[in-house]
Phi, psi and omega in degrees: 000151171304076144055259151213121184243165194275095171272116197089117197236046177294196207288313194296324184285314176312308183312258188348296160325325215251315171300342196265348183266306138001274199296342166084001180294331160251143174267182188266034153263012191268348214235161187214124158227137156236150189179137208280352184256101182325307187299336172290294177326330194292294172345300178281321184299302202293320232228006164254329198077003190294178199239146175215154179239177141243052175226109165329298213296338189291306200300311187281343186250334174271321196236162170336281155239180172203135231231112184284107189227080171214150191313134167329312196290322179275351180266010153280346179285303183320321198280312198322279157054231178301001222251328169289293160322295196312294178333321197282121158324348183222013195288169330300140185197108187270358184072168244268029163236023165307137188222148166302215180247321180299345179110348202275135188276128181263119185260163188280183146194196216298186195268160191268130158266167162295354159279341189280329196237172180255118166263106164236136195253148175248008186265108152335120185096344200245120181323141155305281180356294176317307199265342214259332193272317133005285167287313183126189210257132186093012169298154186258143185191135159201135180296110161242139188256095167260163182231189201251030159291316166307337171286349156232082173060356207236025171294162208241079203244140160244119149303109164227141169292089159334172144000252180335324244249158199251179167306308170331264196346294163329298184266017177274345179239351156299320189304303183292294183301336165303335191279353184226035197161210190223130186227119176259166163237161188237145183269304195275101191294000191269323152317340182291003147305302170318311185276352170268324184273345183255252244272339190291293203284317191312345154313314192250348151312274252250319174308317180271352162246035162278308188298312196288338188284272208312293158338281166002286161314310196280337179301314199241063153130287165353127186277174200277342190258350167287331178295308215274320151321289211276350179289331176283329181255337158340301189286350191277342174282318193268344157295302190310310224257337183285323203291317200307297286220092168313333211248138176300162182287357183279300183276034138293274212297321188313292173318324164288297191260108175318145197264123193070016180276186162315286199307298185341312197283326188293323194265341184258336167317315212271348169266320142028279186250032145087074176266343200264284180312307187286350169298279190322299196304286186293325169310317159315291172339286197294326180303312205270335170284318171305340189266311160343271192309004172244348170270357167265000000 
């Protein structure tokens, strides 16, 4: 049996793939993605070596575990499914000329329980409850918040578990999220609202304010692509330096701004105009649309 297979093979299942390959923790027979775009399969087939279908259901009868990487909006269509193939006397079963992307003719076999498998989902906003109640009862599942810094390796994950789901499982699925990043576990899922407004949303908090620096630079003077440089490694220095760095981030800033200096004057603006409130205000947002998208 596979390993782990992919429901769904978008940006986020290649990255993870491609780190679990990278990293040498899977080999490409251990891994299976379905996915409804031929051209996507070819892709991932060519350029992972990996085996890919477009049949759920091949994936849910092959491999271990399987990892729900399909838009919040699909995934009820996905549990349904799988949720019907548990259910079915002879499920999972796509039927006995079900075939891969390799051509290989799939014979059925026995029914699959919600117990047989580790399920883990990345579709944002959606409950353990939601999936768990789906699947039946004693499913093994754990909810992940990852962002989109894992595609190039530098990703951010919160883990939280259901019921079901074992230590193994946990730390069968920290192993994955580790290959592209820094991965935690959570006791509470309703933080994964938090964690959806810092780290799910952050990334692009940080995209607007490099843009917003750089633009700057160009008001006073700059050409926009000398701007746009020194605002990228500014920010890549100073992380690197935080990172480095013995001292809190409160005594960083003390150390840049000199007292009647530049900085100094640039840090009483940005409290001026509440610059601390409007970050905590959008993040609030963003916490409170994550909590939104999970009661519907």
């Amino acid at each position: 049996m596979k390993k782990l297979g992919f429901i769904g093979g978008g940006n986020m299942a290649e990255a993870l793939a491609r780190g679990l390959l990278q990293k040498k923790i899977f080999k490409p027979g251990d891994v299976m993605v379905s996915d409804v775009d031929p051209v996507r399969r070819r892709k991932l087939a060519r350029s992972l070596k990996i085996e890919t279908t477009a049949d759920n259901l091949t994936v849910l009868r092959e491999a271990r575990a399987l990892l729900l990487a399909v838009k919040p909006q699909n995934i009820d269509d996905v549990l349904g499914e799988m949720a019907a193939a548990m259910r079915a006397p002879d499920a999972p079963n796509s039927g006995a000329s079900g075939k891969s992307s390799r051509g290989a003719i799939k014979p059925a076999s026995a029914r699959v329980k919600p117990t047989d498998r580790l399920f883990i989902s990345i579709a944002a906003g959606i409950t353990l409850t939601r999936i768990t109640t789906a699947l039946g009862r004693g499913a093994r599942v754990i909810r992940v918040m990852p962002n989109a810094p894992a595609m190039v390796g530098q990703g951010m994950a919160a883990l939280v578990q259901a019921p079901g789901a074992s230590r193994t499982d946990v730390a069968f699925a920290l192993r994955i999220f580790s290959a592209v990043g820094d991965a935690v576990t959570l006791a509470d899922e309703n933080l994964l609202d938090a964690v959806t407004a810092l780290s799910g949303s952050g990334p692009a908090y940080v995209y607007l304010f490099v843009k917003a620096l750089a633009d700057a630079g160009v008001s006073e003077g700059l050409t926009p692509e000398l701007a746009a440089q020194m605002a990228l490694k500014t920010l890549r220095g100073a992380e690197e330096n935080m990172r480095r760095s013995p001292m809190t981030v409160a005594e960083l800033i003390r150390v840049v701004a000199s007292p009647g200096g530049t900085t100094e004057a640039a840090l009483r603006k940005f409290d001026d105009l509440r610059f601390s409130a409007i970050v905590a205000n959008a993040v609030h947002a963003a916490a409170e649309r994550s909590r939104e998208l999970g009661r519907s």
